[in-house]
mmCIF file of the N, C-alpha and C atoms, coordinates in Angstrom:
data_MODEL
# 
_entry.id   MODEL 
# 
loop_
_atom_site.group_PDB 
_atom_site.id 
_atom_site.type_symbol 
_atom_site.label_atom_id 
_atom_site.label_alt_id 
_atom_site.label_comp_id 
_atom_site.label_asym_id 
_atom_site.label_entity_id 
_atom_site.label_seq_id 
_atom_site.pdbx_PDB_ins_code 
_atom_site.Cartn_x 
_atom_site.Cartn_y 
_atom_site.Cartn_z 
_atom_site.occupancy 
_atom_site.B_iso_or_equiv 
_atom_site.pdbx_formal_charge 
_atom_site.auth_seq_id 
_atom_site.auth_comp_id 
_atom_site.auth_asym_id 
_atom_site.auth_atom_id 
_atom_site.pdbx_PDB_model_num 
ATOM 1   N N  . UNK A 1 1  ? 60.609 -44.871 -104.561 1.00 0.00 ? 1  UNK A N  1 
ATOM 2   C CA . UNK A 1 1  ? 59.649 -43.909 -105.006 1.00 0.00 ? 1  UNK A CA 1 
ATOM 3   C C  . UNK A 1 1  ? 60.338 -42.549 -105.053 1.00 0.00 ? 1  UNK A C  1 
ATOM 4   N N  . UNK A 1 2  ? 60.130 -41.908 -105.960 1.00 0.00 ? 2  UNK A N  1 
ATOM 5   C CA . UNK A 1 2  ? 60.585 -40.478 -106.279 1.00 0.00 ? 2  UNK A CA 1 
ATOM 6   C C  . UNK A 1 2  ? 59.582 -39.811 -106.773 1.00 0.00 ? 2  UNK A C  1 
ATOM 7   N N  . UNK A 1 3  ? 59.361 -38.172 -106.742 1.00 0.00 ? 3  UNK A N  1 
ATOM 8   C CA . UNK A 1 3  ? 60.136 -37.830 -105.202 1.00 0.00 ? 3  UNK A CA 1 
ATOM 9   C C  . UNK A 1 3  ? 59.426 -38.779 -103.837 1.00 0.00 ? 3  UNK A C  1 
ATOM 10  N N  . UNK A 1 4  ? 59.833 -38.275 -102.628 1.00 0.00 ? 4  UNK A N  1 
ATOM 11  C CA . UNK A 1 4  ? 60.019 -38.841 -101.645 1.00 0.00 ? 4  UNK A CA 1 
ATOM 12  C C  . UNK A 1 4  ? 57.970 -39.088 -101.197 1.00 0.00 ? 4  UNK A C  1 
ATOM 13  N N  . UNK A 1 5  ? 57.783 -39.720 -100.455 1.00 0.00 ? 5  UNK A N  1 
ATOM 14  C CA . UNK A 1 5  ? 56.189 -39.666 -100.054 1.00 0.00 ? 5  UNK A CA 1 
ATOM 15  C C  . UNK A 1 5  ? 55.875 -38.824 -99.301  1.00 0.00 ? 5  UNK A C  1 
ATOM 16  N N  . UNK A 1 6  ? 54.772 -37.920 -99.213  1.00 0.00 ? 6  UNK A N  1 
ATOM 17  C CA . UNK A 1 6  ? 54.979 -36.642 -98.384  1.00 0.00 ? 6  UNK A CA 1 
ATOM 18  C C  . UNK A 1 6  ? 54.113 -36.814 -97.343  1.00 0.00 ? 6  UNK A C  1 
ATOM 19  N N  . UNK A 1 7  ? 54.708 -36.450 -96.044  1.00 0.00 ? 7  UNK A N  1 
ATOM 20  C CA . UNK A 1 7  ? 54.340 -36.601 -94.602  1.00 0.00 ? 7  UNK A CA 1 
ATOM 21  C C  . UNK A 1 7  ? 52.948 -35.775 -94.294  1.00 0.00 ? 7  UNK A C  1 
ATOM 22  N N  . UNK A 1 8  ? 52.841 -34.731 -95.298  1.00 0.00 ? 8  UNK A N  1 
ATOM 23  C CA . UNK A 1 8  ? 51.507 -34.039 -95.499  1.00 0.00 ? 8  UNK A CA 1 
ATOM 24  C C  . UNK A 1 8  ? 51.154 -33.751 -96.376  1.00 0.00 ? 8  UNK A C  1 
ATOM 25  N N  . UNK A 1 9  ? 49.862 -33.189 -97.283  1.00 0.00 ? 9  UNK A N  1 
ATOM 26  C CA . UNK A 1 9  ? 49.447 -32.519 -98.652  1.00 0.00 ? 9  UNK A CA 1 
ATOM 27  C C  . UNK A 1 9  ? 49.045 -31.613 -97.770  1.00 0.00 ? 9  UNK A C  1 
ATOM 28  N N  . UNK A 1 10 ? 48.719 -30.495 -98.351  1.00 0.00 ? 10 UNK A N  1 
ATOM 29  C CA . UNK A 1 10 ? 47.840 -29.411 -97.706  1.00 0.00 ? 10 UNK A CA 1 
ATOM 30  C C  . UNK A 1 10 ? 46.551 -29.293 -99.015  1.00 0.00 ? 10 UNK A C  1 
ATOM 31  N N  . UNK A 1 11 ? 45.521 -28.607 -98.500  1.00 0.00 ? 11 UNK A N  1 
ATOM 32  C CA . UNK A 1 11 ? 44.172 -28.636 -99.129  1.00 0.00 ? 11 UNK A CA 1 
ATOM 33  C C  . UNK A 1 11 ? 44.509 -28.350 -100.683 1.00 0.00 ? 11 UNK A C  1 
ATOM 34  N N  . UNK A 1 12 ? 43.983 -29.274 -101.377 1.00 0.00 ? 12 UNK A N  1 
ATOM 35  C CA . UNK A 1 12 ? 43.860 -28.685 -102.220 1.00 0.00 ? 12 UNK A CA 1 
ATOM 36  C C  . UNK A 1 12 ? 45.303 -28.623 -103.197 1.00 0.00 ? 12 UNK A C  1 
ATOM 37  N N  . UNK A 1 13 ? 46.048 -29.092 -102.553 1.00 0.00 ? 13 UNK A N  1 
ATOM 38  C CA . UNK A 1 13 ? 47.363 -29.388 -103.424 1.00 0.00 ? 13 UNK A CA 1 
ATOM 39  C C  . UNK A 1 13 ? 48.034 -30.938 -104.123 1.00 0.00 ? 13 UNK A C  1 
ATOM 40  N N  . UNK A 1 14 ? 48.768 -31.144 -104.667 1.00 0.00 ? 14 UNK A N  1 
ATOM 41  C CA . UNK A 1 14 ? 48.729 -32.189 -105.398 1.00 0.00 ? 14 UNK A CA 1 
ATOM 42  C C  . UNK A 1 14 ? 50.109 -32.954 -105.408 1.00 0.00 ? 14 UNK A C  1 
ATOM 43  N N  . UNK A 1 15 ? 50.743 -34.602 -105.412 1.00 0.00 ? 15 UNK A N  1 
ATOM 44  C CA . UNK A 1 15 ? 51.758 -34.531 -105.208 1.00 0.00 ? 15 UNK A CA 1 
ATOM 45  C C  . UNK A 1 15 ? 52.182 -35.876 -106.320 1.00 0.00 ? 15 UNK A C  1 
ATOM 46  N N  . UNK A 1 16 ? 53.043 -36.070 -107.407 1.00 0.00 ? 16 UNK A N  1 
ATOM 47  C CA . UNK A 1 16 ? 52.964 -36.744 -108.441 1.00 0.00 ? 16 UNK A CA 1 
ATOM 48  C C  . UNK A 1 16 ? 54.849 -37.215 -107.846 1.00 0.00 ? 16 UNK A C  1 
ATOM 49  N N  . UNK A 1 17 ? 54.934 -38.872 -108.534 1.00 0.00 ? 17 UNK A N  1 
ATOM 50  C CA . UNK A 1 17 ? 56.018 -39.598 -107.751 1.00 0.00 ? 17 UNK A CA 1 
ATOM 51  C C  . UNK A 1 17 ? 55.873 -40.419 -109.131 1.00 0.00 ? 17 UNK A C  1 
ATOM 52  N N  . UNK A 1 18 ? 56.905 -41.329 -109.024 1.00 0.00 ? 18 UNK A N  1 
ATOM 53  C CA . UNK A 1 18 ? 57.034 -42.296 -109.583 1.00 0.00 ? 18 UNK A CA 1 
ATOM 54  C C  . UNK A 1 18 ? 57.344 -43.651 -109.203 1.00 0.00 ? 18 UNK A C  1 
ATOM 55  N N  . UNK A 1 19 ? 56.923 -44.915 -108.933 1.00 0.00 ? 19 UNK A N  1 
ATOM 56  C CA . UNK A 1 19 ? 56.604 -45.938 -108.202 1.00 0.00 ? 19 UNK A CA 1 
ATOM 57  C C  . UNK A 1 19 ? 57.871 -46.962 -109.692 1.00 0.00 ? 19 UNK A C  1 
ATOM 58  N N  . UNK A 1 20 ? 58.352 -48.229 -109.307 1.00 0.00 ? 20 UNK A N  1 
ATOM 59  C CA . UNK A 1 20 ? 59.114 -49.164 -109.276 1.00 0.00 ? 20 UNK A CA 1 
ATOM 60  C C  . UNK A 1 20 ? 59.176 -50.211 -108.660 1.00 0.00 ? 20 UNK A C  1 
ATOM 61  N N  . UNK A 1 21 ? 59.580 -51.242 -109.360 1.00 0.00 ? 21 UNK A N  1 
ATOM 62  C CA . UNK A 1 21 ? 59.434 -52.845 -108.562 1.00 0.00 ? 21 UNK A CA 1 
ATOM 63  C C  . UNK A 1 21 ? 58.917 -53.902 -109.431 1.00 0.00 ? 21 UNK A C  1 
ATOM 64  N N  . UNK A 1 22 ? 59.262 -54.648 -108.769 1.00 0.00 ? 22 UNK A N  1 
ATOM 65  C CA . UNK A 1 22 ? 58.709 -56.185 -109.704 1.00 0.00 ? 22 UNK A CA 1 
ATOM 66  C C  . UNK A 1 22 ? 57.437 -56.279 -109.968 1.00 0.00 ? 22 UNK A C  1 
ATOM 67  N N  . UNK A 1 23 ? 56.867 -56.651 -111.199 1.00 0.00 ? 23 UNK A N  1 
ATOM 68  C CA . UNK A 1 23 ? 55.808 -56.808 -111.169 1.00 0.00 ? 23 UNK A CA 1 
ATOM 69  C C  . UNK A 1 23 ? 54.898 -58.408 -111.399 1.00 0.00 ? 23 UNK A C  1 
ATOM 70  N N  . UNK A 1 24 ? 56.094 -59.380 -111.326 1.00 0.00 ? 24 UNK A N  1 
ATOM 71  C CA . UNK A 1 24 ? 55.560 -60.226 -111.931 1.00 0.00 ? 24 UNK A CA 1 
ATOM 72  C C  . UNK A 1 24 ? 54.539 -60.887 -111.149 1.00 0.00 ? 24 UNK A C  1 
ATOM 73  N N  . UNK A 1 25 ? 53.958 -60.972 -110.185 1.00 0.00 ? 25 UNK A N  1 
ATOM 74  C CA . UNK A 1 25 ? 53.174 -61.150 -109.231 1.00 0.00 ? 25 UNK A CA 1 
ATOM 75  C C  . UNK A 1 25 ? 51.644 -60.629 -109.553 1.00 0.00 ? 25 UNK A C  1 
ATOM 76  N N  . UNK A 1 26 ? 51.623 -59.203 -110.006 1.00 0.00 ? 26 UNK A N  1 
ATOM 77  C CA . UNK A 1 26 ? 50.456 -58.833 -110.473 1.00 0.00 ? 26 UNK A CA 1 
ATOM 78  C C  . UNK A 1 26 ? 49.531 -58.665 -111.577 1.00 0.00 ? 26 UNK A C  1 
ATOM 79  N N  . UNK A 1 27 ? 48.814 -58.530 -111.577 1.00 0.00 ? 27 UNK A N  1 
ATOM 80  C CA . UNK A 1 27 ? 47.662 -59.353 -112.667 1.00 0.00 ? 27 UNK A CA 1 
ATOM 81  C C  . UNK A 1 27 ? 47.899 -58.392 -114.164 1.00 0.00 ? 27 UNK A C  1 
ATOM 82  N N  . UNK A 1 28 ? 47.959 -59.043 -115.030 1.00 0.00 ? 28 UNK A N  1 
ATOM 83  C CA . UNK A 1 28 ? 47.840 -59.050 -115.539 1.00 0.00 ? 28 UNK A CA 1 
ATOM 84  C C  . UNK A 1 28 ? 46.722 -57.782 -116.963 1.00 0.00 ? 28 UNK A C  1 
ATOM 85  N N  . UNK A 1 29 ? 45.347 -58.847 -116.769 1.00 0.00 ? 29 UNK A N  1 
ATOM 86  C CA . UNK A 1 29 ? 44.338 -58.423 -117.409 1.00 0.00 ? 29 UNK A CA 1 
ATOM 87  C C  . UNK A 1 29 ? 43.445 -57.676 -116.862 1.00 0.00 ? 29 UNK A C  1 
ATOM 88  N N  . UNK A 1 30 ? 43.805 -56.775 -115.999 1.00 0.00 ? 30 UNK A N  1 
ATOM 89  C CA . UNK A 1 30 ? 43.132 -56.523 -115.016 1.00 0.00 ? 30 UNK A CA 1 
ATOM 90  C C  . UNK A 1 30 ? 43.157 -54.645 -114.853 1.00 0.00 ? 30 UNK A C  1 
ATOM 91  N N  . UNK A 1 31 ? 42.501 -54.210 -114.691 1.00 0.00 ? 31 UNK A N  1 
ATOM 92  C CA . UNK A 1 31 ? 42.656 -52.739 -113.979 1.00 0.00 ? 31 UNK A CA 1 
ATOM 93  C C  . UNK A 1 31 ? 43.436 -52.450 -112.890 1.00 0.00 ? 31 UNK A C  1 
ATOM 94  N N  . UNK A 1 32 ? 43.840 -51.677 -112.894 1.00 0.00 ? 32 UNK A N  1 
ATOM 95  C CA . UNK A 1 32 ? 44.940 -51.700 -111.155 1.00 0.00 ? 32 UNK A CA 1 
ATOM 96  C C  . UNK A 1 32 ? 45.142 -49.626 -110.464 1.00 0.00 ? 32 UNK A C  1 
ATOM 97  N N  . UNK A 1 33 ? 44.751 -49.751 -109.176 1.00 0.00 ? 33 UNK A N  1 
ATOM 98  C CA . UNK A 1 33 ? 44.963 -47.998 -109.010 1.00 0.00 ? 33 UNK A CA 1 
ATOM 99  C C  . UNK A 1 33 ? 46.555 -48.231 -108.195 1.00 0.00 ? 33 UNK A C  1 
ATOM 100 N N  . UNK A 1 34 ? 46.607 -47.402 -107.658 1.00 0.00 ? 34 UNK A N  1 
ATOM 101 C CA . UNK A 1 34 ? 47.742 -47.314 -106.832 1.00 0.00 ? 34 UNK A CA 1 
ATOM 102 C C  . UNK A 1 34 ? 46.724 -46.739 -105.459 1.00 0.00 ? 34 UNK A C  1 
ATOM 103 N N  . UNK A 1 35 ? 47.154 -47.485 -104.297 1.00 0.00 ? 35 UNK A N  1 
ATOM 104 C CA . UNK A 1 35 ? 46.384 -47.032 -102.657 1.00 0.00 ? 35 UNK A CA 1 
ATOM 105 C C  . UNK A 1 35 ? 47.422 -46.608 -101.805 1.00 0.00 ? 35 UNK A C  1 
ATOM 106 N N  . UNK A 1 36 ? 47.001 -45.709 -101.687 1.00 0.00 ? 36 UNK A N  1 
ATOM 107 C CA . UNK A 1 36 ? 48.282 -44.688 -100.357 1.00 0.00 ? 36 UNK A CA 1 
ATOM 108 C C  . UNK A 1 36 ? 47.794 -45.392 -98.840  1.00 0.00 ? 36 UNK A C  1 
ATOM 109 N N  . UNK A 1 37 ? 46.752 -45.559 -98.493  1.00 0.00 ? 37 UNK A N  1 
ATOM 110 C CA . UNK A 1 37 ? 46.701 -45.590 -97.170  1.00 0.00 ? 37 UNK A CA 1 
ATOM 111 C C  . UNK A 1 37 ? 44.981 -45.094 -96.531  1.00 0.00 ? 37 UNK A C  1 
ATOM 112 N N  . UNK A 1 38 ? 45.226 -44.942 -95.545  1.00 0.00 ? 38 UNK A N  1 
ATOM 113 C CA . UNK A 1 38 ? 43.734 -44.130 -94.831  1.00 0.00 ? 38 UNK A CA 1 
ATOM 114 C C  . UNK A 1 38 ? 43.527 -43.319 -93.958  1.00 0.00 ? 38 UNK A C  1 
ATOM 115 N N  . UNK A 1 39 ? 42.912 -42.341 -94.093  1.00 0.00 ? 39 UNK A N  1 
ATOM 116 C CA . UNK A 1 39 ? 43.115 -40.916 -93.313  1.00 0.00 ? 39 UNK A CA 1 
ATOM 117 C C  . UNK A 1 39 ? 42.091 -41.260 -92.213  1.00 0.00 ? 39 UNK A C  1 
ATOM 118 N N  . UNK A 1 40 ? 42.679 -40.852 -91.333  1.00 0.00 ? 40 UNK A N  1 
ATOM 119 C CA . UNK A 1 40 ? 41.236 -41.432 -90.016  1.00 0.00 ? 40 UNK A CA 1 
ATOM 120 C C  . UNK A 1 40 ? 41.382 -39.586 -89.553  1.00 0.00 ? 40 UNK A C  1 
ATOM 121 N N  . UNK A 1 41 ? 40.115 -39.285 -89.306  1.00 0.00 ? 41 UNK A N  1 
ATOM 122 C CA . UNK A 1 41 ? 39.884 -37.952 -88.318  1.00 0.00 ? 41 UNK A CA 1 
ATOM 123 C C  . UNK A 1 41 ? 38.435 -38.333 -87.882  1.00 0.00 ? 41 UNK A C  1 
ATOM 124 N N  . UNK A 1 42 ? 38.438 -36.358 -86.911  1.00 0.00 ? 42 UNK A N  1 
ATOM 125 C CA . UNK A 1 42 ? 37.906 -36.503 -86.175  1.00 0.00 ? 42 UNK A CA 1 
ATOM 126 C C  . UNK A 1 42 ? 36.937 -35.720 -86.622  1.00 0.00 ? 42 UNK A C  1 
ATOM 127 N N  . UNK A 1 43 ? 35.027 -36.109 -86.577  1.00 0.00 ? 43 UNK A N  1 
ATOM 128 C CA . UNK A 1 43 ? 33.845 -34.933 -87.032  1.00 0.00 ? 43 UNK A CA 1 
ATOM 129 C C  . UNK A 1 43 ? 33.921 -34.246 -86.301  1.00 0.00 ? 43 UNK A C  1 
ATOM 130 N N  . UNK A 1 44 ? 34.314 -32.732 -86.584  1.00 0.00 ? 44 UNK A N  1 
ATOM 131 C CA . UNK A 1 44 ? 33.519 -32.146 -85.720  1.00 0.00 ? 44 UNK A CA 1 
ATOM 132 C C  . UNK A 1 44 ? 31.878 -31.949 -85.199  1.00 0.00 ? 44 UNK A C  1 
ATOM 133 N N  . UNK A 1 45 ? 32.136 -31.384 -84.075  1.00 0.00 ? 45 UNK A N  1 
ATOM 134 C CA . UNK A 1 45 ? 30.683 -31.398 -83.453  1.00 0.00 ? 45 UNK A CA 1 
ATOM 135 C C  . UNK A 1 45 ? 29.901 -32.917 -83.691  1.00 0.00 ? 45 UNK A C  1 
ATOM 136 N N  . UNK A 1 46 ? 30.868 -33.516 -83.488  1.00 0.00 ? 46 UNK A N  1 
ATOM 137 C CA . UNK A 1 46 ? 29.841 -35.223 -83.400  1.00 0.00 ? 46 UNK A CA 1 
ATOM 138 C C  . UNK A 1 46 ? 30.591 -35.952 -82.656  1.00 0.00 ? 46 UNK A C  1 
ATOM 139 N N  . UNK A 1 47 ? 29.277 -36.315 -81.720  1.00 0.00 ? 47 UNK A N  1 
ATOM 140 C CA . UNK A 1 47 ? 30.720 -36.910 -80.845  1.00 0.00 ? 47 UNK A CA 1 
ATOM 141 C C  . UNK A 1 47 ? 29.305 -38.188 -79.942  1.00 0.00 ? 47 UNK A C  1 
ATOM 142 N N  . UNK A 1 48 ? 30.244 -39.441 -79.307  1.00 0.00 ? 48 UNK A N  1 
ATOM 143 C CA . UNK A 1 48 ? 29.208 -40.697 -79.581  1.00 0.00 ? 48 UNK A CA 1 
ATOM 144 C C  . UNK A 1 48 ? 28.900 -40.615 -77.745  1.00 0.00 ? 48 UNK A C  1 
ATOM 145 N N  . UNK A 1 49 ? 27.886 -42.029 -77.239  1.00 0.00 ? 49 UNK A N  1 
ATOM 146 C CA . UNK A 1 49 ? 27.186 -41.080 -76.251  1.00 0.00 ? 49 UNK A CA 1 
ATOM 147 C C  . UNK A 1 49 ? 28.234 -41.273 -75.037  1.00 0.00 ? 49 UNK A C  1 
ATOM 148 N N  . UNK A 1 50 ? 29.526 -41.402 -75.086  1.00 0.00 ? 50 UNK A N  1 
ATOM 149 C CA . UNK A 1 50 ? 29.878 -41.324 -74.177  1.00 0.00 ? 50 UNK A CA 1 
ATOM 150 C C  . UNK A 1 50 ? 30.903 -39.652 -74.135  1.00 0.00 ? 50 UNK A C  1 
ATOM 151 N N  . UNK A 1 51 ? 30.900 -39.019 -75.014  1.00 0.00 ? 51 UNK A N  1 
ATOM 152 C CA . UNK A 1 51 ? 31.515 -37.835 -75.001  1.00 0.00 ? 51 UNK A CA 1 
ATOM 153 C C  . UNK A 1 51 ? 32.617 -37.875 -76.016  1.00 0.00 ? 51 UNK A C  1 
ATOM 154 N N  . UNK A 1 52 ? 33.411 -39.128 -76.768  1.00 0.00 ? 52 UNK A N  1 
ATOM 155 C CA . UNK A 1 52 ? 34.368 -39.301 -77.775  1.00 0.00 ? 52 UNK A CA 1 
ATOM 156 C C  . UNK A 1 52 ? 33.907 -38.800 -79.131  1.00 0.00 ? 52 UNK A C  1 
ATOM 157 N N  . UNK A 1 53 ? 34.527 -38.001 -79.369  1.00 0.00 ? 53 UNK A N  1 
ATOM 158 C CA . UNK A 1 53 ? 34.353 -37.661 -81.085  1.00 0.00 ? 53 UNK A CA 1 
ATOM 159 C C  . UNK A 1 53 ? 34.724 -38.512 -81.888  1.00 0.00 ? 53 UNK A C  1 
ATOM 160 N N  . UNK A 1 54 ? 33.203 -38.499 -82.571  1.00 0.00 ? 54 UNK A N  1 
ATOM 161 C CA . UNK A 1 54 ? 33.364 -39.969 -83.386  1.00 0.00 ? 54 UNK A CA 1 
ATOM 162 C C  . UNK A 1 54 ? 34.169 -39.768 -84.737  1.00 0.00 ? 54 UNK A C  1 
ATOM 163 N N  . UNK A 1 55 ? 34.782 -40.740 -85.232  1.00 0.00 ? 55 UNK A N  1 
ATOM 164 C CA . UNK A 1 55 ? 35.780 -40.751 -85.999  1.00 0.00 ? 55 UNK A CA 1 
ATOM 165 C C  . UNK A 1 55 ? 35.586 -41.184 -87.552  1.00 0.00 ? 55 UNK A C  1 
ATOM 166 N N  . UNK A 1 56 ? 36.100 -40.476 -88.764  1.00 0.00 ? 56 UNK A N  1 
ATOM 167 C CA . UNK A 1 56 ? 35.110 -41.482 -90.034  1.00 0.00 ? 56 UNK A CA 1 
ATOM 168 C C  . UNK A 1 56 ? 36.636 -41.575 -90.835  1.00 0.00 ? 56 UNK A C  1 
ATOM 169 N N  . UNK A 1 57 ? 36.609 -42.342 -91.442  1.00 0.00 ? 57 UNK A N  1 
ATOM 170 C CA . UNK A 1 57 ? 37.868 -42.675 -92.625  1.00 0.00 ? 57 UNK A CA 1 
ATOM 171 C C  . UNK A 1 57 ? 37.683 -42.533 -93.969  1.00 0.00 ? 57 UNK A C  1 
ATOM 172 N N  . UNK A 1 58 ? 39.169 -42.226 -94.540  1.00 0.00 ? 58 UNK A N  1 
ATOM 173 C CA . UNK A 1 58 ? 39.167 -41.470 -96.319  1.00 0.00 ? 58 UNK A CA 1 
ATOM 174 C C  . UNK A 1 58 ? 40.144 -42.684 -96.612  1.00 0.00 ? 58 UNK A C  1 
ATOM 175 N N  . UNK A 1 59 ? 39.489 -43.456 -97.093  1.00 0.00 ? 59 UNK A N  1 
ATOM 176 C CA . UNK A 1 59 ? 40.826 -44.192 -98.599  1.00 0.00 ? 59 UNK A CA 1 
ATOM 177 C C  . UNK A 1 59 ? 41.219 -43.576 -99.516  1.00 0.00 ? 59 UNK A C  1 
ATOM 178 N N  . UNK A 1 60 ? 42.347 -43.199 -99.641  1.00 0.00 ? 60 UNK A N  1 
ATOM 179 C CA . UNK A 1 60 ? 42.982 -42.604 -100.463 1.00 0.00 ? 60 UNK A CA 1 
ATOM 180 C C  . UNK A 1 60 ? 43.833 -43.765 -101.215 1.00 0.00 ? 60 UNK A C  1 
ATOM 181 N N  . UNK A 1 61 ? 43.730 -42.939 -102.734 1.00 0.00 ? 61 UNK A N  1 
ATOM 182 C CA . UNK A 1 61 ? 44.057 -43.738 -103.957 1.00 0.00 ? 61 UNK A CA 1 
ATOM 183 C C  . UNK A 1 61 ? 44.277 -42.869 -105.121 1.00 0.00 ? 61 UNK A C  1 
ATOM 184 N N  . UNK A 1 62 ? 45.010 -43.450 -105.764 1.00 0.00 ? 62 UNK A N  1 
ATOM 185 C CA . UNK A 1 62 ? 44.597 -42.643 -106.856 1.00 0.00 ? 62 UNK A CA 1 
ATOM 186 C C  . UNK A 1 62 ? 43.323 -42.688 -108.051 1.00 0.00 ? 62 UNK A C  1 
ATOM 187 N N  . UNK A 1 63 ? 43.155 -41.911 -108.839 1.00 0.00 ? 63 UNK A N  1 
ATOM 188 C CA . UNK A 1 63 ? 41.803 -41.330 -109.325 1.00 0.00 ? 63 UNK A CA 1 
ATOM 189 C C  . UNK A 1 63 ? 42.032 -42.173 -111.020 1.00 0.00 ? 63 UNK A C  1 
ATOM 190 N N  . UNK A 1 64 ? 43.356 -43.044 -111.052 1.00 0.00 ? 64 UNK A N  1 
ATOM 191 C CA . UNK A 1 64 ? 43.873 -43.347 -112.328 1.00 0.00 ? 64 UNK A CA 1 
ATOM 192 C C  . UNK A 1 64 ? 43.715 -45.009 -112.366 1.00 0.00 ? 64 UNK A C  1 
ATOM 193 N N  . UNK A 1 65 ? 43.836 -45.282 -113.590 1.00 0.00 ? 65 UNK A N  1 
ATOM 194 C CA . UNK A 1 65 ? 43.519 -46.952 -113.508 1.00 0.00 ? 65 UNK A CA 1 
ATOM 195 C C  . UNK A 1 65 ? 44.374 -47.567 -114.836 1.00 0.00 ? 65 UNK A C  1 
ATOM 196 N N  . UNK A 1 66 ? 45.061 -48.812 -114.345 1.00 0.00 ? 66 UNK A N  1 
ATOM 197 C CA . UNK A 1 66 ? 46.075 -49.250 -115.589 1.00 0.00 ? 66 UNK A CA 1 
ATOM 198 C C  . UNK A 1 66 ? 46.187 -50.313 -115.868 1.00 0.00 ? 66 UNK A C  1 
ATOM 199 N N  . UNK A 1 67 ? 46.625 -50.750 -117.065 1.00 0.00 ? 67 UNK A N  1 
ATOM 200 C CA . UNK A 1 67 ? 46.563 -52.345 -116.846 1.00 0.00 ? 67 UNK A CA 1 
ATOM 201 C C  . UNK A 1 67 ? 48.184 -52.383 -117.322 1.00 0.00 ? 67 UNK A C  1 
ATOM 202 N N  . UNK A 1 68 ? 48.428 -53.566 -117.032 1.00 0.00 ? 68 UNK A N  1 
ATOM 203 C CA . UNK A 1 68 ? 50.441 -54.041 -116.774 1.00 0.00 ? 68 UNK A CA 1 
ATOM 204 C C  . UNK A 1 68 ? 50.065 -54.894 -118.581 1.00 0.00 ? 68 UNK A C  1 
ATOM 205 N N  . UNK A 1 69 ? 51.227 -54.550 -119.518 1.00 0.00 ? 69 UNK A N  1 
ATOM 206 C CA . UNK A 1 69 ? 51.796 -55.473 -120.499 1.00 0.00 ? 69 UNK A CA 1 
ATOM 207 C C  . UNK A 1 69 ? 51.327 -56.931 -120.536 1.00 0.00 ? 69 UNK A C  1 
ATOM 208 N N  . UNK A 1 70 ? 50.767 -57.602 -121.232 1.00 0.00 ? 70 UNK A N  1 
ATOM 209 C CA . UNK A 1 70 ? 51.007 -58.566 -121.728 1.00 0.00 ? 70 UNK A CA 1 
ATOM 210 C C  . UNK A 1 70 ? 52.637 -59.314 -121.780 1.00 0.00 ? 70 UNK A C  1 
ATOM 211 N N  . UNK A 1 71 ? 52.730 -60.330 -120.797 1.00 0.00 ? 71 UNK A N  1 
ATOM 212 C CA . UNK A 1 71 ? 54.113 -61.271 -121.043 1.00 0.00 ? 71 UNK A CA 1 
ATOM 213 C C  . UNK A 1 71 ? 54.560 -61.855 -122.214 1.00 0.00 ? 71 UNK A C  1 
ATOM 214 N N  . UNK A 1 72 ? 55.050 -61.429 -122.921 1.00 0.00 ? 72 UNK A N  1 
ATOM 215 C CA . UNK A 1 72 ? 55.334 -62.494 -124.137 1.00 0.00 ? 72 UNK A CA 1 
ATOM 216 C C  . UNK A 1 72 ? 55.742 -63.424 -124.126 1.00 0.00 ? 72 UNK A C  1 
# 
């Protein structure tokens, strides 16, 4: 992947790469995003009844959708 995957974004900023690899494994006829991973934090001011701040998660992905070539 180029450039490199970045250890942080900051608000509001944006970070564009270019991905590589075999594809023959994946579908085809199909729509496909690219998934980074999942951001886990912490709500503020919410917190569960034992005193732990309860925690909610972001899937992150991208916002784009593609489909792979036809094999000839």
């Amino acid at each position: 992947m180029r450039p490199a995957y970045p250890s942080t974004l900051a608000p509001r900023k944006s970070w564009f790469g270019t991905f590589s690899g075999l594809t023959r494994k994946l579908p085809r006829d199909r729509l496909l995003r690219i998934g980074f991973g999942i951001l886990d934090y912490a709500t503020p001011s919410a917190f569960d009844l034992e005193g732990r701040p309860l925690r909610r998660e972001i899937v992150l992905s991208t916002t784009h959708q593609f489909k792979l070539p036809r094999l000839r």
